[in-house]
GUTISE-907769 format. One line per 10 residues: their letters; for each residue x negated, y, z of C-alpha. Coordinates in steps of 0.05 Angstrom, whole numbers. Last residue first. Layout:
% residues N
a) X Y Z | ...
This chain:
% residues 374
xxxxxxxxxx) -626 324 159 | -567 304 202 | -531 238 149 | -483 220 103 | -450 158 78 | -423 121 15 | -376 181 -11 | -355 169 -77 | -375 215 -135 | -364 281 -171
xxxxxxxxxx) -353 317 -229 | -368 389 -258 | -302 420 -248 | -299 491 -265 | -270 535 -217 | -335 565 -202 | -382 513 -214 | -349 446 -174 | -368 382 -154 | -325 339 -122
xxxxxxxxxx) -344 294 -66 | -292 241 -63 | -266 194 9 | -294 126 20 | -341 147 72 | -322 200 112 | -338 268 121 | -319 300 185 | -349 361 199 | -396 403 154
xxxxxxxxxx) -470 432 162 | -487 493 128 | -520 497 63 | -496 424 45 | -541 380 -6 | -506 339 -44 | -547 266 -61 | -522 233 -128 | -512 158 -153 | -489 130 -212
xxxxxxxxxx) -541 78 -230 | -606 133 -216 | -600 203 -181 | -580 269 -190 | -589 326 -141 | -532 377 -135 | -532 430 -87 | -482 456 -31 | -439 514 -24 | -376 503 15
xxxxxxxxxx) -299 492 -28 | -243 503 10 | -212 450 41 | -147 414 17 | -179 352 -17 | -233 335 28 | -302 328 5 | -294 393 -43 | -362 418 -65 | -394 485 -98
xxxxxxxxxx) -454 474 -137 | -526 502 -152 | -556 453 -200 | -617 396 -184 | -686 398 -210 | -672 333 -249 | -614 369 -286 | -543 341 -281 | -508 339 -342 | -438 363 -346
xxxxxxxxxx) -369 325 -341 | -402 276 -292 | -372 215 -257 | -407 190 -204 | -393 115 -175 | -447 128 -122 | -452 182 -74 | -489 205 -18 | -485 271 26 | -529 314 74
xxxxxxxxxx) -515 368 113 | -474 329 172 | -444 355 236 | -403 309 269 | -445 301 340 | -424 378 345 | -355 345 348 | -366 303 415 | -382 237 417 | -346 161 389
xxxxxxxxxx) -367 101 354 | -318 53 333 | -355 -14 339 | -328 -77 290 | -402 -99 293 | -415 -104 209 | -358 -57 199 | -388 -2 241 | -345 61 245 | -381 133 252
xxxxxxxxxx) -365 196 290 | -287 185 314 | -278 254 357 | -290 261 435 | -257 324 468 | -294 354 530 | -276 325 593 | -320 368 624 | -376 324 613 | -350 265 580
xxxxxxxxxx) -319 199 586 | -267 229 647 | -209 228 615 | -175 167 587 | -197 117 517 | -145 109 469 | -168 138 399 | -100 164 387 | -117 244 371 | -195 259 351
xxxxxxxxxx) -207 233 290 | -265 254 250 | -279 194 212 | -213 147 207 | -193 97 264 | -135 51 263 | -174 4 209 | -221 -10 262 | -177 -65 295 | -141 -68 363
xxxxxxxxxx) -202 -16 407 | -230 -25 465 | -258 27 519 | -323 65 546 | -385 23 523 | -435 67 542 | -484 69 485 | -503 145 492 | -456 154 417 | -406 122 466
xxxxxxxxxx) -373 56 441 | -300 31 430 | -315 -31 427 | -271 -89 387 | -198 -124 377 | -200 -150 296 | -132 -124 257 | -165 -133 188 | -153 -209 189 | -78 -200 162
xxxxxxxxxx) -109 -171 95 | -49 -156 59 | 10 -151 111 | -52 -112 156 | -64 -67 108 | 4 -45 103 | 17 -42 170 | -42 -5 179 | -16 50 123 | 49 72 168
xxxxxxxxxx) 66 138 122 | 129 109 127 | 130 105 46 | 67 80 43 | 64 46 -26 | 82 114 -64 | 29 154 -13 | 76 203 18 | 79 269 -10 | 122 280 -72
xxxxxxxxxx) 148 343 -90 | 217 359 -74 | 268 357 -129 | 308 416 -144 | 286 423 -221 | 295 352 -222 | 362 343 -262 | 336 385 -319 | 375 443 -334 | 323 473 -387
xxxxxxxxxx) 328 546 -348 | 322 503 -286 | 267 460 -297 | 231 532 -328 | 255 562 -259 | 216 502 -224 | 157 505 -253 | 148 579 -249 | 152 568 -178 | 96 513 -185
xxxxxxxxxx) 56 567 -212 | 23 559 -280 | -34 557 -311 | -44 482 -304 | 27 468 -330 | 4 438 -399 | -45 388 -387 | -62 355 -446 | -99 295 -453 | -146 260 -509
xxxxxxxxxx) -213 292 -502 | -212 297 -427 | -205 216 -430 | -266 214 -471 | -294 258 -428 | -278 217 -361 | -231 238 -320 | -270 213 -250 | -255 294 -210 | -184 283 -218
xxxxxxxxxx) -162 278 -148 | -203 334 -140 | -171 374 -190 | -98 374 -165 | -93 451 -158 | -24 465 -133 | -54 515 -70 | -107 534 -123 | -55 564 -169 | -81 576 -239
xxxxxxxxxx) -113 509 -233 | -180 491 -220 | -223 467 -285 | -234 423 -338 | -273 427 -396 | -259 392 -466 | -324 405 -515 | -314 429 -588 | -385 474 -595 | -347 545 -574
xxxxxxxxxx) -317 512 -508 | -249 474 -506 | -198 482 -439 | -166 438 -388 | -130 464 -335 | -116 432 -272 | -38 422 -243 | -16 357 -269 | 52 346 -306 | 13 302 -353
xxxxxxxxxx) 2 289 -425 | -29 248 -470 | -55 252 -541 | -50 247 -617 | 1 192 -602 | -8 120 -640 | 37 82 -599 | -28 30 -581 | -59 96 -565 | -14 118 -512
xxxxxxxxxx) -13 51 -487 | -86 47 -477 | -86 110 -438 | -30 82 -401 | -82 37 -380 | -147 81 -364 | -116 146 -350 | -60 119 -308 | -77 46 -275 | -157 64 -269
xxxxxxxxxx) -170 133 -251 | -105 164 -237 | -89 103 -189 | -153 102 -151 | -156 177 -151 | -86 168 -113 | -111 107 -68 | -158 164 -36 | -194 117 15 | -216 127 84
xxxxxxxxxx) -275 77 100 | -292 32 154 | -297 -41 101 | -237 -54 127 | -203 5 115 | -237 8 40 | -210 -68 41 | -141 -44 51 | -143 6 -14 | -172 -39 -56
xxxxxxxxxx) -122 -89 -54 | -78 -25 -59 | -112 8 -126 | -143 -31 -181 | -103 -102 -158 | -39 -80 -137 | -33 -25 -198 | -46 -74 -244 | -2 -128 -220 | 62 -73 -215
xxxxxxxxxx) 39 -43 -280 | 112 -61 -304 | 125 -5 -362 | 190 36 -372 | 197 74 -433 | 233 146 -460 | 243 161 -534 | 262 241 -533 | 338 273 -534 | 340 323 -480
xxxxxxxxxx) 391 282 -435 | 360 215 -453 | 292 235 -426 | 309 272 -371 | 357 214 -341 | 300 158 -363 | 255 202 -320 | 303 216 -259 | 316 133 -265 | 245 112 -259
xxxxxxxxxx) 235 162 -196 | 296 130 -160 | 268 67 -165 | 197 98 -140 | 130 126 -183 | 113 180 -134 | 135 184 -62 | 177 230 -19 | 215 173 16 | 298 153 17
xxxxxxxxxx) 310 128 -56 | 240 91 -46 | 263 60 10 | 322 20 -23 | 270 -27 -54 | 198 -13 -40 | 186 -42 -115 | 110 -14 -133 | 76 22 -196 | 132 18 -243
xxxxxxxxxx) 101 68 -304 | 144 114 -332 | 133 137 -402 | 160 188 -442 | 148 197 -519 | 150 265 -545 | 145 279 -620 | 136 360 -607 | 178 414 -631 | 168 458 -568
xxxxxxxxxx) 223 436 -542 | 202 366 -539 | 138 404 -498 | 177 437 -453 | 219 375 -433 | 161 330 -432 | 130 381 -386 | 174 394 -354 | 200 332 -332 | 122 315 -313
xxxxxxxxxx) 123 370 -256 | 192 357 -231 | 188 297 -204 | 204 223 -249 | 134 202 -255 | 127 223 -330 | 67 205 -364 | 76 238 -435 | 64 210 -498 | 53 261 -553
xxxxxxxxxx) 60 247 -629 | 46 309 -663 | 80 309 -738 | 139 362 -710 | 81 401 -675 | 53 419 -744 | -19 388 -740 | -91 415 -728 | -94 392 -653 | -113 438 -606
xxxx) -53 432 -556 | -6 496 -584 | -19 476 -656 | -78 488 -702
């Protein structure tokens, strides 16, 4: 049995990595090739922001797609270039300005790792007849006495990528690798540098690849011009206090740049975003204790353990830098869950994950659809 569980000599191991031209994947193509491995390296082209990309902190860009080819050839592994530009446009940005319009605040990077990367590179990976995949992601992935792929939090919780993992499906668990998620991204770095890889200075990448600006509403407004619809800006008391140019400015739990003056509220005290309405194209605004939520839904669920009909004990991300709050687990029918918070929490949103979590073990999760006071 080799290094990644599979009962082959390394040099007979065909193993495709996703390499998005940072540090993270160079590694670990260049560790693994090292290692003895038959690497492969692929790069997906994701979107063509032109001479912006050479200039933003994003995934998947021009300059990206060279870094990788640059690794690639320099330590001597087989290194393509796919076009997923059509793919990538229809599973994750068209979807990504309707969520807006629709009043929700989507993750377009689970998007992308759940359809475009570990569904169709997936593919790929097989069609080249690897023994699995790998990724420079930071989440560890380990095998229980009876065979079973796991996945949990990575050795360094401020890296830890898990929630935008949380739909990896079994299957998929089954057939990737994750070889930095015990490490440190410091560690990262003085491996890049001890292999002299040309990214082992690189800065991580930050901006969503198709926002480069970090401007999303212009975005969705080139693709869905009609999302820019002038509405209320209502008072949870009904007052209708201001106006708004189109509810895709306005995310739950927003408190800066909502555009109404002083005087609303008692004191002046601060008014936060507390629902959007689609339907009426209202933003609805109070004060934070008007927030407070206990009670989550979720459809689309994804679960790496079963669910029993009494419900499980759980620990739960809805954002994906918070710490994790007790909650518990209650199944439901078609792919849909209800979490039940022990204390009340600010600011979910629909649109965004709830991930699931026993210890640092990742159970699954779903997609928020709304939540409510009990």
């Amino acid at each position: 049995m080799n290094s990644l569980g599979i009962n082959k000599d390394p040099k007979d191991t065909r193993v495709v990595v996703a390499m998005s031209g940072g540090v993270d994947s160079s590694v670990a193509a260049a560790l693994l090739h090292e290692q003895g491995y038959d690497v492969v390296g692929v790069t997906l082209q994701l979107y063509d922001m032109g001479d912006q990309t050479a200039k933003s902190k994003t995934c998947c860009a021009g300059q990206d797609i060279y870094d990788a080819k640059k690794v690639a050839d320099e330590r001597g592994f087989p290194h393509y270039v796919l076009n997923y530009e059509s793919n990538f446009r229809e599973s994750v940005i068209d979807d990504f300005a309707d969520s807006y319009i629709r009043g929700e605040t989507p993750i377009p990077c689970v998007k992308c790792n759940q359809t475009v990367k570990f569904r169709d590179l997936l593919e790929v990976a097989y069609d080249l007849g690897a023994h699995c995949m790998a990724t420079g992601h930071y989440i560890k992935r380990t095998v229980n006495d009876d065979g079973k792929a796991q996945l949990h939090r990575a050795h360094d919780h401020g890296k830890d990528q898990s929630y935008f993992l949380f739909a990896t499906t079994q299957q998929q668990l089954d057939f990737l690798r994750f070889p930095l998620g015990g490490w440190s991204k410091d560690k990262t770095r003085l491996e890049a540098q001890r292999l002299g890889l040309i990214t082992a200075d690189k800065p991580d990448s930050q901006d969503i690849c198709f926002v480069p600006d970090g401007n999303y509403t212009k975005i969705v407004k080139k693709i869905r011009p009609e999302a820019e619809k002038p509405g209320e800006i209502v008072h949870i008391d009904g007052r209708i206090i201001g106006g708004h140019e189109g509810i895709i400015h306005y995310t739950i739990g927003q408190r800066r740049g909502i555009g109404i003056g002083g005087g609303v509220s008692k004191n002046n005290e601060p008014l936060y975003v507390v629902s959007i309405e689609p339907a009426t194209n209202r933003v609805i605004v109070g004060p934070k204790a008007a927030l407070a939520r206990n009670i989550i839904h979720v459809q689309g669920c994804n679960w790496l353990e079963n669910v029993p009909k009494d419900g499980l004990s759980i620990d739960l991300k809805f954002r994906s830098v918070m710490k994790p709050v007790p909650a518990r687990l209650m199944g439901g029918a078609n792919g849909a869950a209800k979490i039940h918070l022990d204390e009340a929490q600010y600011g979910i949103s629909p649109g965004q994950a709830a991930v699931c979590y026993h210890n640092d073990r990742v159970l699954g999760g779903g997609w928020i659809i709304r939540s409510e006071a009990a």
